[in-house]
N, C-alpha and C positions, 0 to 999 in steps of 0.2 A: 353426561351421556355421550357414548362416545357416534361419532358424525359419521356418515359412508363417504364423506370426500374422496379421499386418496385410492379407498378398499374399492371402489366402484372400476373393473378393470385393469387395476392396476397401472392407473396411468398418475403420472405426477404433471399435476398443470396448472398450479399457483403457485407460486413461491416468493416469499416475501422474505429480502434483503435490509437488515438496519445495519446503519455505516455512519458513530457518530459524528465524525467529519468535524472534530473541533480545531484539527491545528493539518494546513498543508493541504494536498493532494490526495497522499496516500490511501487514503482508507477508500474515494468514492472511485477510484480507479480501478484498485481491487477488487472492489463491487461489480464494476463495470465488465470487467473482465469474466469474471464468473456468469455473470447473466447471459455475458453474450455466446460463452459456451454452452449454456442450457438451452438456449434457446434455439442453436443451431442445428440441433437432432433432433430437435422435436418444435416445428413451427408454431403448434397449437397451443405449445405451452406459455405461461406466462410470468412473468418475472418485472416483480415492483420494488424499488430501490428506496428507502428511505434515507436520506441524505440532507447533513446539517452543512455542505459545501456552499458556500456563497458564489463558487462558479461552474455550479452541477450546468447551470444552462448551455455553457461553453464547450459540452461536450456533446455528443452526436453518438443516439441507443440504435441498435440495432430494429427492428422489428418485433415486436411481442416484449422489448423492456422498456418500462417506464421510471422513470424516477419523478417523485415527491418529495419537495424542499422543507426541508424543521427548519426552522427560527435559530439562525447562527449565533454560536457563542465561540468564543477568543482563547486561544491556549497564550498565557504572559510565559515570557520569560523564567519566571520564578516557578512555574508548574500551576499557577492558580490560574483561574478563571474570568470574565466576565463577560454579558451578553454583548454581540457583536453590533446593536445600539446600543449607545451608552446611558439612552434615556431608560430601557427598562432594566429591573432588577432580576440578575442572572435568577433567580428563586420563581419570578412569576413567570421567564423563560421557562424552567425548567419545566415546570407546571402545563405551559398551554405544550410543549415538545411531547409530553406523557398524555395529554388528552388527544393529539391528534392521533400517537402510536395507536393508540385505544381505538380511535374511530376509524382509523384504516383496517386491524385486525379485524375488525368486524365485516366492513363493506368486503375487504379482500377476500378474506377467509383462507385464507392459505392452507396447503399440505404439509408446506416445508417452510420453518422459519431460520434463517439463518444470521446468528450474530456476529458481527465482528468483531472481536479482538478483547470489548467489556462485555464480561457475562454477566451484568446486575443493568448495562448501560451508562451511559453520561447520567451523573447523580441518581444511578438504581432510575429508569426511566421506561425500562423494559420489565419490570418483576411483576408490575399487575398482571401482564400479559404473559409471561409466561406457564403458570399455573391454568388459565382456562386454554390457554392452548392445546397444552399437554392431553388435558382430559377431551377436548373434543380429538383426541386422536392425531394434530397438528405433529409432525415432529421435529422436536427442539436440534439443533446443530450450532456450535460454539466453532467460531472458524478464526485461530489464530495464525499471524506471520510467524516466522522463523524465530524471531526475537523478539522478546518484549521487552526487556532490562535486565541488569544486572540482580539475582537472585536475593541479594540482603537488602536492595531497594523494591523488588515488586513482591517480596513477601509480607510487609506493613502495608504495603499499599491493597493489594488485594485482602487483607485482613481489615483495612479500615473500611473499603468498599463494601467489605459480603460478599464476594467474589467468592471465597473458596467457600462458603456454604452452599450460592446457590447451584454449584457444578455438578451436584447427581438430576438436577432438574433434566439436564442438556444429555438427551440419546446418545449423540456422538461427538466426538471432536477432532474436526478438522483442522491438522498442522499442515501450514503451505509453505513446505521446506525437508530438508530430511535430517535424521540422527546424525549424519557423519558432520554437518555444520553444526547444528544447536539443538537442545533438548530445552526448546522456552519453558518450557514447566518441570525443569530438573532444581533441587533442595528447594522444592515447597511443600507441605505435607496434606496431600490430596485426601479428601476424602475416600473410606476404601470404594471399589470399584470403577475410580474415575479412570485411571492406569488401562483399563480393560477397554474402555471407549477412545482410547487414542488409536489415532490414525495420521501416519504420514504421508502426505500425497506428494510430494516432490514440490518445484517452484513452479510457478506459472507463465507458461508463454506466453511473447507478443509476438505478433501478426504486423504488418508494415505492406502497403502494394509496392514492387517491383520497382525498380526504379528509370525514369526513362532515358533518352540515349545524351539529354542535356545535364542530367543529374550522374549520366556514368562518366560525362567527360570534365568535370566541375573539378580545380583543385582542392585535393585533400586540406580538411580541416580535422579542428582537433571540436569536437561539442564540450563546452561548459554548463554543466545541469547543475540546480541548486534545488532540485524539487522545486516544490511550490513557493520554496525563497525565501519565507519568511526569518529562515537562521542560514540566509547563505551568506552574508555580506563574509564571512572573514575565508571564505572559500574561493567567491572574485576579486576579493582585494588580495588572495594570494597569487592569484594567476595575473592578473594585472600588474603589480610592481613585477612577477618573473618577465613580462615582457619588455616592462618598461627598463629591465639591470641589463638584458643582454639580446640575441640575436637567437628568436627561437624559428627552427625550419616554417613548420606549419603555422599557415594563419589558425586563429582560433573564434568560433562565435560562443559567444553567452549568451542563455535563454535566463533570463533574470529568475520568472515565476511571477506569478499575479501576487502572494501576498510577498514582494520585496521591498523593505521599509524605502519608501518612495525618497525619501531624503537622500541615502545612501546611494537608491539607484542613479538617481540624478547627479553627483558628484561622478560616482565612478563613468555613466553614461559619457562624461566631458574626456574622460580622461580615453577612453573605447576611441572616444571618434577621433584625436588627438593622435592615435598610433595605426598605421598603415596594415599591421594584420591583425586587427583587430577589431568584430562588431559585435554586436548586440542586437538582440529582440527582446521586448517584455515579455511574450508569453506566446507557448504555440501548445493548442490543445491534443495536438496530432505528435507529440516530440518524437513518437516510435518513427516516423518519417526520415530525421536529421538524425538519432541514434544510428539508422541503418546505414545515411551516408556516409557516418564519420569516420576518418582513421584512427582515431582514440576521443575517451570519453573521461572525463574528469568529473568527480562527483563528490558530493556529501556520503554515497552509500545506504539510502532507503530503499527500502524493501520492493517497491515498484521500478524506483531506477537499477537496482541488482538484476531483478527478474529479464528487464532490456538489454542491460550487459551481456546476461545469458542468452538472451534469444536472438540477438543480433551478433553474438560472438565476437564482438568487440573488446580490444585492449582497455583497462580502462585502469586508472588511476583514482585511489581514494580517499579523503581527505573526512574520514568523519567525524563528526557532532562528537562532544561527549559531554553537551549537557540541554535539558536538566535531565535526558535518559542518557543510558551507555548503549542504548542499542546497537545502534552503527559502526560504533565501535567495535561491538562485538561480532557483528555480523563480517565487518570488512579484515579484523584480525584472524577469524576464521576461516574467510576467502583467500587471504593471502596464504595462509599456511597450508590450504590445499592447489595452489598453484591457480586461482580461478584469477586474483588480479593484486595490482599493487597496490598498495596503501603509504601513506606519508601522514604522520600524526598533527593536526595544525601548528602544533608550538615548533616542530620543525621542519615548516616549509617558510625558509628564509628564500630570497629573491634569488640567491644562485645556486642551492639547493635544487628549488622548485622550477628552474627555468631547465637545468639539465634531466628533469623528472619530465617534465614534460617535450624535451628534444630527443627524450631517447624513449616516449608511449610508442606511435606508431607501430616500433620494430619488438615491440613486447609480445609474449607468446600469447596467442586468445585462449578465452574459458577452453577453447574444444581443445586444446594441447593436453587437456587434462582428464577427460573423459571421465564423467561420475554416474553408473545408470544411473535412471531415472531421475536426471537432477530437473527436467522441464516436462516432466511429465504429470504434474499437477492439473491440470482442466481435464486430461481424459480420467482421470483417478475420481474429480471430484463429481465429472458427470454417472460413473458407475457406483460411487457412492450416495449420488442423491436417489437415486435407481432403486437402489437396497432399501434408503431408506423407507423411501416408498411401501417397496414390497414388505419390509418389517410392517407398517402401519396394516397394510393388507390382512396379515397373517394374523396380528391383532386382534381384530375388527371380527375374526369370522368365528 
């Protein structure tokens, strides 16, 4: 039976975000972001985050967003899993993550549900709930990054998930990025009609307050991001020996990230405090803050550190992952070849390679040298697209 939620004036004023948060930052930030652009045209509305982040608390919602914490599970190394106590069995996680999805869809009752990046969720965790969504009139929204993998990797992978079957489920699909970077769902063989529900919104911006008259006068530094850190160690051990072989202009800080293998961080922390332009912090939940003051930006290349690249128009140098996805890689070989930033592949950034790479960021041309419409124009795209969606359920319903 289909509900009057949404059709009742046409107003959209629950919206419920799942973000499975198994490895990093990325996914509850992007949440974050979204929400807190729905939420800013329309106060009354509301917007609940579902989030398996183990440092969702660390961050600071808007007004009308909330976010509810899953039972954290561990992305290895090797692409496998385990619950993030080691005492329970990733299976009975799995189990109480899908009962609670269950009892929030209910209490919430949402208009709009929107997934992140797994259309079946962490071990199919979202599929109960899809189906009565649907029919009470709920509408389903699939919201991927720019990239997801390399195309002969994420076609098994979505094929062993059920991913590509359950995509006619999802009204529309939201890409947060545009064709001239990546087609994340180009050589997969989509169900017919999915092709017709895509939508590119551009990337999403950040916001940062202004900076004050001690922060205008502060020597340039260069920001070291590793995201959330968990795969950044050979990212500050490259920037680190580059300091340590020669004489680079700008001091540089590293933001480690909360999940940085603590052993690692402590070694290199000795060697930080050891050289004179050199420091460190573990972790700062505000990083668009220090993005916006820095003269260059050195990174891994994910998808939320790109989006800040962008929006603070910083130089920035990239250094990506390429395992166990090629994302970043793809995403950062992309960028370079549209003039938005430089990249240097890990295996060659030797000490004096990498020390003249980053003596000569600064004076590197920013993203806006390069001018791409609509490349940050994702949050007002995706607020006129939840709008529609809206008014589709309306038109529905009557």
């Amino acid at each position: 039976m289909t509900r009057p939620g949404p059709a009742s004036g046409g107003a959209l004023r629950r919206v419920l975000i799942y973000s499975h948060d198994t490895f990093g930052l990325g996914h509850l930030r992007r949440a974050r972001a979204i929400a807190h652009a729905l939420v800013a045209e329309a106060p009354e509305r509301r917007v609940l985050i579902l989030s398996g982040s183990p440092v969702s608390h660390a961050f600071r919602f808007a007004p009308g967003v909330a976010c509810r914490r899953l039972p954290g599970v561990v992305k290895l190394e090797s692409g496998a899993y385990r619950s993030l106590g080691a005492a329970h069995a990733l299976d009975a996680v799995v189990a109480t993550r899908a009962a609670l999805i269950r009892h929030v869809v209910r209490r919430f009752d949402p208009d709009l549900f929107l997934v992140d990046k797994e259309p079946t969720g962490f071990h199919g965790e979202v599929l109960p709930v899809l189906g009565p969504l649907k029919a009470r009139g709920c509408r389903l929204v699939l919201g991927l990054r720019d990239v997801l993998d390399d195309p002969a990797l994420l076609a098994p992978e979505w094929e062993r998930k059920g991913a590509l079957g359950v995509l006619p489920l999802y009204d529309s699909i939201w890409i947060y990025g545009l064709p001239e970077i990546y087609a994340p769902l180009s050589g997969l063989s989509l169900p017919a009609g999915v092709d017709e529900r895509l939508t590119y919104t551009g990337y999403l911006r950040r916001e940062a307050p202004e900076a004050g008259p001690a922060e205008a006068e502060e020597e340039p530094f260069l920001l070291v991001t590793p995201g959330g850190g968990g795969d950044g160690v050979e990212l500050v051990e490259a920037v680190v020996r580059a300091y340590e072989a020669r004489a680079v202009p700008h001091r540089a800080l590293v933001v480690f990230g909360p999940f940085f293998p603590p052993r690692a961080r402590d070694a290199l922390q000795a060697r930080i405090d050891a050289h004179p332009r050199l420091s460190a912090l573990d972790f700062d939940a505000r990083l668009e803050r220090l993005m916006r003051r820095a003269a260059g930006v050195v990174a891994m290349g994910g998808y939320n550190t790109f989006c800040e690249i962008l929006s603070f128009d910083r130089p920035a140098l990239i250094l990506p992952r390429v395992r166990p996805r090629r994302e970043q890689l793809i995403r950062a070989e992309a960028a370079a070849r549209l003039g938005l930033v430089e990249t240097l592949a890990p295996d060659r950034a030797d000490p004096e390679r990498m020390a003249a790479a980053l003596a000569a960021l600064p004076g590197r041309p920013r993203p806006s040298a390069r001018p791409i419409p609509g490349l940050l124009g994702g949050l007002p795209a995706i607020r006129g697209l939840a709008q529609a969606a809206c008014d589709a359920a309306c038109m529905a319903a009557e």
